[in-house]
N, C-alpha and C positions, 0 to 999 in steps of 0.2 A: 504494500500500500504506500503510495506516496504520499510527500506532508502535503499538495493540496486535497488527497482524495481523504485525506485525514480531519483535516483543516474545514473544509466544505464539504460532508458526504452527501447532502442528500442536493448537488446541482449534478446535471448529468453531465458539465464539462468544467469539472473543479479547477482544474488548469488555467480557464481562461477567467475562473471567477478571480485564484489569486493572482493572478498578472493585472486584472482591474485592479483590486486593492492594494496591488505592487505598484503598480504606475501612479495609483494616486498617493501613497507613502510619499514615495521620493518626489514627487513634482512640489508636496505640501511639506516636504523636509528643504527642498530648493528655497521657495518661497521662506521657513523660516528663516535661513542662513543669508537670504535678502535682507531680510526684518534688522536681520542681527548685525549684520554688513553696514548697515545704514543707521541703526538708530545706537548700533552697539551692543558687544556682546551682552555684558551686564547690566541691560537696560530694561526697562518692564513690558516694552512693547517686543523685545527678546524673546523673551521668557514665555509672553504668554502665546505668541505666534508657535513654539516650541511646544508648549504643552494641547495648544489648537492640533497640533499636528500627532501627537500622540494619543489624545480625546478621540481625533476625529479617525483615526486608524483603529482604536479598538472595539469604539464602538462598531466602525463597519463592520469588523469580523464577527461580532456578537449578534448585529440583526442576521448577518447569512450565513448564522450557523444554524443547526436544526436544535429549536425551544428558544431562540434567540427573544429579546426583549420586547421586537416587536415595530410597530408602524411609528407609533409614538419616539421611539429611540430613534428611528432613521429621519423624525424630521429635525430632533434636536442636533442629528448629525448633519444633515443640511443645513443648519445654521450656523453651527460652527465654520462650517466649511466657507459660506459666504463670509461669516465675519474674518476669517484668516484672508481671503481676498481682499476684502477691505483694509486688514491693519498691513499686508504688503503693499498695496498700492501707497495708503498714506505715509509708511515711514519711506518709501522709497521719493515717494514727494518731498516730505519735510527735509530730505537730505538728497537731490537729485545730481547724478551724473549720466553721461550718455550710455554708456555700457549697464552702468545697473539698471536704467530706464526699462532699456533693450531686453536684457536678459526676466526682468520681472515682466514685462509683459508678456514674454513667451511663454515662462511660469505660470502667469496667470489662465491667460488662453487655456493652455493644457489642461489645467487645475479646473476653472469652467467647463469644456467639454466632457472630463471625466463626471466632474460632477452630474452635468446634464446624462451621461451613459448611466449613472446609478440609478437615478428616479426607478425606470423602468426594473431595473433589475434589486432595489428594493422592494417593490410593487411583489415582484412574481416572490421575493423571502416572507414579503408577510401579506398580504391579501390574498396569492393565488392557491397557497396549499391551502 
């Protein structure tokens, strides 16, 4: 058994469920080390981009596990996820250069479309069984 067929047993392509949660980790780890690049490692808007990004990872693996939390969890994880968009774009504002500009919006982007790919596929972890 592999750790995603471990990880997510009851999707029929567990594989591709953890590559979504993979891709959005790191895209929303990128984004933190933006935060952190820009307003400072030891700085609050740091910190909590950091912990957005651990929040918003665990809870995804907990709604798409089987007995997971539930509908209710996947939208507080949506929210999370917008406000770590949000607190990357601002600190990248209140401290802007062209390359971080650049690199955080392609973060961002990514981080949005993933986002946008979960709806759906929260939907089918807690509404469709």
């Amino acid at each position: 058994m592999s750790a995603a067929e471990w990880l997510f047993p009851n999707w029929s392509d567990p594989a591709t469920i953890a590559a979504l949660v993979g891709a959005r980790f790191l895209l929303n780890a990128t984004l933190a080390a933006m935060v952190a690049r820009s307003a400072g490692h030891r700085s609050s808007p740091a910190a909590a981009a950091a912990g957005l990004t651990l929040f918003s990872t665990s809870v995804t693996v907990l709604v798409l596990r089987p007995g997971g939390p539930g509908l209710h969890a996947s939208y507080v994880e949506l929210l999370a996820q917008v406000a770590l968009l949000a607190l990357a774009g601002y600190a990248v504002r209140a401290n802007p250069s062209p390359a971080r500009a650049l690199a955080t919006a392609v973060a961002v982007v990514g981080a949005a479309s993933l986002l946008l790919l979960s709806i759906p596929v929260y939907g089918e972890a807690t509404v469709a069984p």
